[in-house]
VOPAGU-2260 file (C-alpha; in pm, 1 decimal, decimal comma):
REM VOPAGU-2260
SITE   aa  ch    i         X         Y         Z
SITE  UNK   A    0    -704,1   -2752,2   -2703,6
SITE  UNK   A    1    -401,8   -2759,2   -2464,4
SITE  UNK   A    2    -452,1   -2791,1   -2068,6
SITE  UNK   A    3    -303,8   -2436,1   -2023,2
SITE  UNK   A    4    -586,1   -2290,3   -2319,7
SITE  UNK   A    5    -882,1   -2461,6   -2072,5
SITE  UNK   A    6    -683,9   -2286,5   -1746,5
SITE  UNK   A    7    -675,0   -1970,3   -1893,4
SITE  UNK   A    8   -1067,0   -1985,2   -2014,0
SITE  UNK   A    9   -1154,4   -2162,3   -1677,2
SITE  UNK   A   10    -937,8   -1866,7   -1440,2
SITE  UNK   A   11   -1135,7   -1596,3   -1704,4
SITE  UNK   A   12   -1486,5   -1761,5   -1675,3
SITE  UNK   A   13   -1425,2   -1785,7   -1288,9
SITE  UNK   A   14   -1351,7   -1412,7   -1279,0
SITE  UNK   A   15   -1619,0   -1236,5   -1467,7
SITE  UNK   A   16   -1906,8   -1432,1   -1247,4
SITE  UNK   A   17   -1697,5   -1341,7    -913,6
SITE  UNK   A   18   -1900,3   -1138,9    -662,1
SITE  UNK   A   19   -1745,5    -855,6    -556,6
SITE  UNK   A   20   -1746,5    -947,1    -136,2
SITE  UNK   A   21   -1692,7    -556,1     -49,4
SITE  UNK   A   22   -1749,6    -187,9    -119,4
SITE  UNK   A   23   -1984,3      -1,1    -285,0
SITE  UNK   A   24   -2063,3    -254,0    -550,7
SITE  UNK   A   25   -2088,3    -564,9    -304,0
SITE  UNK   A   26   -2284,0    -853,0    -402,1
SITE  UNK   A   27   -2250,3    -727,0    -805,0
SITE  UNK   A   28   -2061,8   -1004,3   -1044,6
SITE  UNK   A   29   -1697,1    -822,5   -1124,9
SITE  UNK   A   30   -1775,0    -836,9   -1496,8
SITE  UNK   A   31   -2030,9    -580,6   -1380,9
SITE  UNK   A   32   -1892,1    -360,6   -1163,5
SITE  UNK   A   33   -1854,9      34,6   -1381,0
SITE  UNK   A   34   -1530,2      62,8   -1541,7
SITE  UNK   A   35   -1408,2     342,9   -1367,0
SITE  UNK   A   36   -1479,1     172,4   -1019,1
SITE  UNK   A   37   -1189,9     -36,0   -1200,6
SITE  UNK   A   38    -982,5     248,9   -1286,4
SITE  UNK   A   39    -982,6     366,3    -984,3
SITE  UNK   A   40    -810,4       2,8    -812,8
SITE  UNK   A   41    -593,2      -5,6   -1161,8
SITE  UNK   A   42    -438,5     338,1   -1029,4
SITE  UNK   A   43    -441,0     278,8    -658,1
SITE  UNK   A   44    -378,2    -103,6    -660,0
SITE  UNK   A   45    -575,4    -424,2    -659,7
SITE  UNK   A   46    -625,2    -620,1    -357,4
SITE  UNK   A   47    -407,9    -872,5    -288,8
SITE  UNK   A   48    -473,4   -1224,9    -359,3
SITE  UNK   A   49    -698,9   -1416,4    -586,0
SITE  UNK   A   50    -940,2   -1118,9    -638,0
SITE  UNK   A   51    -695,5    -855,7    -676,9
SITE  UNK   A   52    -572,9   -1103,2    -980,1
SITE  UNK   A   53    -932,5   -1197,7   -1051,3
SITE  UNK   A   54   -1043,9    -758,1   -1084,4
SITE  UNK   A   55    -716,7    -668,9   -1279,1
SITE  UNK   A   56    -836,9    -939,1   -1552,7
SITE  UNK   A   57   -1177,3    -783,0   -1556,7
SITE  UNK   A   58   -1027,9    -495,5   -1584,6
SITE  UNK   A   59    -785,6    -576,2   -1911,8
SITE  UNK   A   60   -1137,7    -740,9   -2088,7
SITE  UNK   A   61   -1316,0    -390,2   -2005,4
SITE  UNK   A   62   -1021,6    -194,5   -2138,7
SITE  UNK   A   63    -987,3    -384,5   -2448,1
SITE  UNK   A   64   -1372,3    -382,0   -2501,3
SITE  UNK   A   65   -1439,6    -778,4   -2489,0
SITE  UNK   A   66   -1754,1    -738,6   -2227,3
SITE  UNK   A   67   -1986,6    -774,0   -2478,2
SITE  UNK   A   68   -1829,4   -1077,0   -2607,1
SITE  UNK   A   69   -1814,5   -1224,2   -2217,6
SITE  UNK   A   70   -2151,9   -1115,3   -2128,4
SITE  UNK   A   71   -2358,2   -1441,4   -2251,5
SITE  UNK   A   72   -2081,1   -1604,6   -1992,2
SITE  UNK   A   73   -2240,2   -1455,0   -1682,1
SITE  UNK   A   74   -2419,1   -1754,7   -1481,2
C-alpha cells in the first residue's frame, strides 16, 4: 500500500470518530451526526480548519452511502 493510501485511510478513520466540540449535536462522533445537520453546513459552509475539512468528508461518505461500510470503524 503506498504512504499516501495509509494518509488518506488514517485522515478518514480520524474523521468519522471526531466529536463534534459544538452545537446541537456536541459530544456525538461526526460519522453520527443526521445527514441533514450536514446539509445544512454543506450549503452554508463548513468551519474552518481541520473540522470543517474533517465534516465535509463525513459528509461526501454520507452522500455517497458508505456509512454502513464505516460504521464497524467507530472506536
Amino acid at each position: 500500500m503506498h504512504k499516501e493510501d495509509l494518509m488518506v485511510q488514517q485522515e478518514l478513520l480520524e474523521a468519522i470518530n471526531q466529536v463534534m466540540p459544538f452545537g446541537k449535536y456536541a459530544g456525538r462522533k461526526l460519522l453520527e451526526l443526521p445527514e441533514p445537520y450536514l446539509v445544512w453546513f454543506h450549503r452554508e459552509g463548513f468551519p474552518a480548519g481541520k473540522l470543517g475539512q474533517q465534516l465535509a468528508l463525513v459528509y461526501e461518505v454520507k452522500l455517497n452511502g458508505l456509512e454502513a461500510m464505516l460504521r464497524p470503524l467507530l472506536k
